[in-house]
C-alpha positions as CSV (number, residue, x, y, z in Angstrom):
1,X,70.8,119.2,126.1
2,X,73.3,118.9,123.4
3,X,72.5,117.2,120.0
4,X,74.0,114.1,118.7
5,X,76.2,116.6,116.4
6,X,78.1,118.3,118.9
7,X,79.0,115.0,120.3
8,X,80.1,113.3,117.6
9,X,84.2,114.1,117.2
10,X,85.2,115.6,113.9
11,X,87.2,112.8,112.9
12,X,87.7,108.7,114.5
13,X,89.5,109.1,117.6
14,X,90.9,105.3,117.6
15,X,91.7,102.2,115.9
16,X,89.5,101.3,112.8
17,X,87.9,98.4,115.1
18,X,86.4,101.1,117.4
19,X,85.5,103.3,114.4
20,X,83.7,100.7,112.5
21,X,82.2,99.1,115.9
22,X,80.5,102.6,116.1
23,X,79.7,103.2,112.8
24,X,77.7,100.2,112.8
25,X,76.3,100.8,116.6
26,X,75.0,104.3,115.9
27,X,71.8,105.4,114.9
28,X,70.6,106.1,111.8
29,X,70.5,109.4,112.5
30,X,73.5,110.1,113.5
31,X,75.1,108.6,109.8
32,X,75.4,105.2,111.6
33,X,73.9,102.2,110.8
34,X,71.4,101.7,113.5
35,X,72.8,98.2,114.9
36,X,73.1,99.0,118.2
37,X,75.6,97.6,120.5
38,X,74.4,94.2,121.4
39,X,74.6,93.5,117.6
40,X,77.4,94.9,116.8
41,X,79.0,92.9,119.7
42,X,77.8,89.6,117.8
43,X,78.6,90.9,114.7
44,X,82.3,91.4,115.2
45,X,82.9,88.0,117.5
46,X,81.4,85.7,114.8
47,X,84.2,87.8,111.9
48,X,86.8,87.2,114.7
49,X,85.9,83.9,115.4
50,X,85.6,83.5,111.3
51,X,89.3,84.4,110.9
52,X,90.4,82.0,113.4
53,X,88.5,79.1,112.0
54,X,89.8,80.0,108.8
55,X,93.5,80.5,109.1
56,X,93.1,77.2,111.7
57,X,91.7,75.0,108.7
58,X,94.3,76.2,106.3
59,X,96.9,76.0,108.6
60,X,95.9,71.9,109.4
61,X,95.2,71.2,105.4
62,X,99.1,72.8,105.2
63,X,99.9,70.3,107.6
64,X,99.0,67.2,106.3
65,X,99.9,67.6,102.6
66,X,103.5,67.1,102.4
67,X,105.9,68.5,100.0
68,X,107.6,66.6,96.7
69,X,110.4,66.8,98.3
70,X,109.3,65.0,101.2
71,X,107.1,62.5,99.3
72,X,110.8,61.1,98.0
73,X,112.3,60.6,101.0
74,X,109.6,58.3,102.5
């Protein structure tokens, strides 16, 4: 059987989401941080869902607040 070592690649082999997804997924002794995937999977859909609800709310308060310029020629 082959240790976690020899599986491991010697450097990320894809985009920084996948990295981090298994840095956080992995045990701790493999250098991870012992989440494991169910967790992980909640952890990143409440940041994506974070960012939407974010940029949403800032792009409705843009909305309704009107520019000077506008303001004068109402």
């Amino acid at each position: 059987m082959r240790s976690h070592d020899q599986l491991r690649p010697a450097r990320p082999a894809g985009p920084l989401g996948a990295s981090l997804g298994d840095l956080v997924s992995q045990p701790a002794e493999v250098d991870g941080l012992g989440a494991g995937p169910f967790l992980t999977s909640v952890l990143f859909l409440a940041v994506i869902f974070g960012v939407f609800a974010r940029k949403r709310a800032a792009g409705h308060n843009r909305d309704a607040v009107s520019s000077p310029a506008e303001a004068r020629l109402s």
